[in-house]
C-alpha positions as CSV (number, residue, x, y, z in Angstrom):
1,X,0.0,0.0,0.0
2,X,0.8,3.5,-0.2
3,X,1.6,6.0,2.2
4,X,-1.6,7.7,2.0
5,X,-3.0,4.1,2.2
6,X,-1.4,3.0,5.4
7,X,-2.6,6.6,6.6
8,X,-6.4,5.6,5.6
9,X,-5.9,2.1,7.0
10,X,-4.6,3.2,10.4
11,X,-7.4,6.5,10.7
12,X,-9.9,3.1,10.1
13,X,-8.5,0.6,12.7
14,X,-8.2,3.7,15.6
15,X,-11.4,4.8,13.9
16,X,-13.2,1.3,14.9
17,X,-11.2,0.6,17.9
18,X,-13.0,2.8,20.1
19,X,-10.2,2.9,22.9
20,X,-6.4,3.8,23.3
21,X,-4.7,1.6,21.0
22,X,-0.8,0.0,21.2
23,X,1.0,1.3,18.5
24,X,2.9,-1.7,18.6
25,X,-0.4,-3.4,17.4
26,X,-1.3,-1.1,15.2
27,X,2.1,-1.8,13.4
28,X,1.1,-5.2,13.6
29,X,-2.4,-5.4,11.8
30,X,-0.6,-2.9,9.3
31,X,2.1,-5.3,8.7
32,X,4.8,-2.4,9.0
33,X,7.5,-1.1,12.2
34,X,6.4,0.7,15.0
35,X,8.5,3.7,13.8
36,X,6.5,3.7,10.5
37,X,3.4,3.5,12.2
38,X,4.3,6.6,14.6
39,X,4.9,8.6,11.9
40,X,1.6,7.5,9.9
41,X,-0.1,8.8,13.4
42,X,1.8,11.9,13.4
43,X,1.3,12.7,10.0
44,X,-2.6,11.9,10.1
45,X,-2.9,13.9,13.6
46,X,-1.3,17.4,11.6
47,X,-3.3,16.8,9.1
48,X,-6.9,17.2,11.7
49,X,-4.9,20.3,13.1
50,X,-4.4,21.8,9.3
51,X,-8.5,21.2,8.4
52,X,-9.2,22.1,11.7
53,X,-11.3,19.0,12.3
54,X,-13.6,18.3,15.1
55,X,-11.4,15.3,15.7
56,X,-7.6,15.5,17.0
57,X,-5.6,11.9,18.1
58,X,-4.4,11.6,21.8
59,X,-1.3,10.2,22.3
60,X,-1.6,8.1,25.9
61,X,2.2,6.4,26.3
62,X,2.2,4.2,23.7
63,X,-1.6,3.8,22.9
64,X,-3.1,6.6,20.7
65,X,-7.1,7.1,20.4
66,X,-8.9,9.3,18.3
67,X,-11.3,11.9,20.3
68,X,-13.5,14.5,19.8
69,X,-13.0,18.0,20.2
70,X,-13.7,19.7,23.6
71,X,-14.6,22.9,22.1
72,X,-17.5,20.6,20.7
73,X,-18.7,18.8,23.8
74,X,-21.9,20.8,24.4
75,X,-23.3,19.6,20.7
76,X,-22.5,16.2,21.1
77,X,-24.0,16.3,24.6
78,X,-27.1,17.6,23.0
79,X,-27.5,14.9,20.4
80,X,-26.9,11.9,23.1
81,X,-29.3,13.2,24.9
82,X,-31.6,13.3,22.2
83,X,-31.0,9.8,21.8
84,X,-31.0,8.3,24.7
85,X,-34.6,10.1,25.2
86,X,-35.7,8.7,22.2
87,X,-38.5,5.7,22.5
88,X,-37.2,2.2,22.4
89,X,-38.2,0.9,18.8
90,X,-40.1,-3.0,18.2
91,X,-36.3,-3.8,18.0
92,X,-34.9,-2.9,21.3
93,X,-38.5,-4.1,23.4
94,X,-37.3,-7.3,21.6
95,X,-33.6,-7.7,22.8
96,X,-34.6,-6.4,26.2
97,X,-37.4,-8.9,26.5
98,X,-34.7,-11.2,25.7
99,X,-32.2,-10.2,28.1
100,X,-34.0,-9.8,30.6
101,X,-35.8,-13.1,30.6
102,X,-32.0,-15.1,30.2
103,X,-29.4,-12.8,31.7
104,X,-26.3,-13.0,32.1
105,X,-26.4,-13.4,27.8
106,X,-24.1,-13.2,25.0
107,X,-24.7,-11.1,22.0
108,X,-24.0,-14.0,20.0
109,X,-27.0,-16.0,22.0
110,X,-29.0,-12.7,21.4
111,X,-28.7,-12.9,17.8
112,X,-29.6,-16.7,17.0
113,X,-32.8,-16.2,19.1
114,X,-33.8,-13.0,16.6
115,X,-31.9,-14.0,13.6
116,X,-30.1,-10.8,12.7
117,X,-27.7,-8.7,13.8
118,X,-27.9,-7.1,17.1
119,X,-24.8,-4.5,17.9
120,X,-26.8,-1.4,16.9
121,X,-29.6,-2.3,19.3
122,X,-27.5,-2.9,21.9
123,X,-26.1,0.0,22.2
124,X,-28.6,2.0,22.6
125,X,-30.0,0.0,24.9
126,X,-26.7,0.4,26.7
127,X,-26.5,4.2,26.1
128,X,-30.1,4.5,27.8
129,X,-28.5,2.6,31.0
130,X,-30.7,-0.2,30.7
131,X,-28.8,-2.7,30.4
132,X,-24.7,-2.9,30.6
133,X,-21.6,-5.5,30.6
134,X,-21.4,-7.9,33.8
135,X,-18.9,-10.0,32.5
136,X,-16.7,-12.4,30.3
137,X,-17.7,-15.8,29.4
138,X,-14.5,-18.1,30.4
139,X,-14.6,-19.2,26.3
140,X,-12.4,-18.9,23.9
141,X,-12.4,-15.1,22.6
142,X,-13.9,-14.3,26.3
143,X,-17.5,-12.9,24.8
144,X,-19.4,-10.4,26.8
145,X,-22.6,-11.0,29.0
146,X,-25.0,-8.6,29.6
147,X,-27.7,-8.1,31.8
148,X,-30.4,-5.8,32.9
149,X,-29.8,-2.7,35.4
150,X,-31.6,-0.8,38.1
151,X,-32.6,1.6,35.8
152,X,-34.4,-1.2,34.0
153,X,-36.2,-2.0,37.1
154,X,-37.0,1.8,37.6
155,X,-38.7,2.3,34.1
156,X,-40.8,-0.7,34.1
157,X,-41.8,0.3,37.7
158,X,-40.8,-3.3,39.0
159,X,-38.6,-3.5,42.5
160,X,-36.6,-6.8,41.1
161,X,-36.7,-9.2,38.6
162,X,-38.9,-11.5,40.2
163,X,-41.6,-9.4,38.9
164,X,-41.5,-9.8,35.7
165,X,-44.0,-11.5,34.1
166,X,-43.9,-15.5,33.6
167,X,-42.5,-16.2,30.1
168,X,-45.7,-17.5,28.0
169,X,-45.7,-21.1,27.8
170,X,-44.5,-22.3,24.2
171,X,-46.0,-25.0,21.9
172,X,-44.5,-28.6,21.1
173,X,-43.3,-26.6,18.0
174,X,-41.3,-23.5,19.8
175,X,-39.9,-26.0,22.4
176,X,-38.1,-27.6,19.2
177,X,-37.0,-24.4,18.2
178,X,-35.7,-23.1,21.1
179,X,-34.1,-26.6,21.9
180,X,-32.5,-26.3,18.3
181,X,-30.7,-23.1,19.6
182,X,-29.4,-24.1,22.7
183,X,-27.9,-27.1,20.3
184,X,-26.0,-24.8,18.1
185,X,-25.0,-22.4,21.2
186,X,-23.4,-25.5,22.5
187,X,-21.9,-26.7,18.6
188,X,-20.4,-23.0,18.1
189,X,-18.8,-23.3,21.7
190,X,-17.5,-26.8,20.9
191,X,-15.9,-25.8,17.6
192,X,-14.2,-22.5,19.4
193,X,-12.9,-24.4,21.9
194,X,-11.8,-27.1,19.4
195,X,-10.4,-24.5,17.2
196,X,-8.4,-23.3,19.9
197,X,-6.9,-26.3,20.6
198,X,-5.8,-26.8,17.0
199,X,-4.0,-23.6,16.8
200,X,-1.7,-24.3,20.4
201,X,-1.0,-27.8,18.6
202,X,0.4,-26.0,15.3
203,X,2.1,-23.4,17.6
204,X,4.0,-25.7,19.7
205,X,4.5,-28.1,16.7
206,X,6.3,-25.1,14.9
C-alpha cells in the first residue's frame, strides 16, 4: 500500500477501535514497524490540526485514540441526549425482553434467538443505561454477557426481577425451536474451543 493508504488504514482501525490503541499493534495489523506506524499517526494527527477538524488523536504512552474535540462537547452532549430520550423501537423491546428473561447473555445468544444482527440495538440500549456489561464468558475469545440494570427495574416500575412476568408457555413446536438453539449455542462453543486447541498444537509443533 501507499503512504496515504497505510494513513487511511490506520485512521480506520483507531477509527473502529474505540479505545487507546498499542502502536505496537497497530504496526502489527498494518504489517509495518512501530517507527513507521508513529509517523503515519503523526502525520494523520497534523493533518486534523491543518483542516481544523472536530477530531484530534491523543497520544496516551504508547496507545493513541482518536477523540473529539472539547470545544464541541456541548453539541454532542445535546445529540446523546436526544437519543437516549428517544423511544425504544419494536427492536430494542425485543432484545430487552430477551435479556431480561435469560441474563447473564451473549450477544452471539441474542442474535440466534432474533436471527439478525444485534450491535446497533445494543447500544442503545446500553446508552439509555438499561442494560450494561457484567462479564466475560470463560470461552475462547472471552464474549461479553450482559444483563439488565436498576434503571431497568425503575422504568418498568418493578422492584426486582422477580416481577417480571412469567414467560408464555411455548407450543411442542417452539420447544423444538428453542431446543435447536441451545444445540448450536453448545456446537459453536464446541468448535471454538476445538479450534483453539488446534492452533496451540500447530504453535507448539512449529
Amino acid at each position: 500500500m501507499t503512504f496515504k493508504q497505510l494513513q487511511a488504514a490506520a485512521e480506520a482501525v483507531l477509527f473502529a477501535s474505540g479505545e487507546p490503541l498499542e502502536i505496537e499493534k497497530l504496526a502489527q495489523v498494518l504489517e509495518i514497524d512501530v517507527e513507521n506506524a508513529e509517523s503515519l499517526i503523526t502525520t494523520l494527527a497534523d493533518s486534523y490540526v491543518e483542516r481544523e477538524s472536530g477530531l484530534h488523536i491523543v497520544k496516551m504512552a504508547n496507545k493513541y485514540q482518536i477523540c473529539t474535540r472539547k470545544e464541541y462537547s456541548e453539541q454532542i452532549r445535546n445529540v446523546l441526549d436526544l437519543k437516549r430520550n428517544a423511544p425504544l423501537s419494536s427492536a430494542a423491546f425485543e432484545v430487552l425482553a430477551v435479556i431480561a428473561y435469560n441474563q447473564p447473555i451473549t450477544k452471539a445468544y441474542i442474535e440466534q434467538v432474533r436471527g439478525v444482527d444485534c450491535s446497533g440495538v445494543i447500544s442503545t440500549l446500553c446508552q439509555k443505561g438499561l442494560i450494561e456489561e457484567v462479564g466475560r464468558l470463560e470461552l475462547p475469545g472471552r464474549p461479553l454477557i450482559y444483563g439488565t440494570t436498576a434503571e431497568f427495574l425503575k422504568c418498568f416500575c418493578i422492584s426486582s426481577l422477580d416481577d417480571l412476568p412469567d414467560v408464555p408457555q411455548f407450543s411442542e413446536k417452539e420447544n423444538a425451536q428453542q431446543e435447536e438453539l441451545e444445540e448450536a449455542e453448545n456446537e459453536k462453543v464446541e468448535y471454538e474451543e476445538k479450534l483453539k486447541e488446534t492452533e496451540e498444537t500447530e504453535e507448539a509443533e512449529e
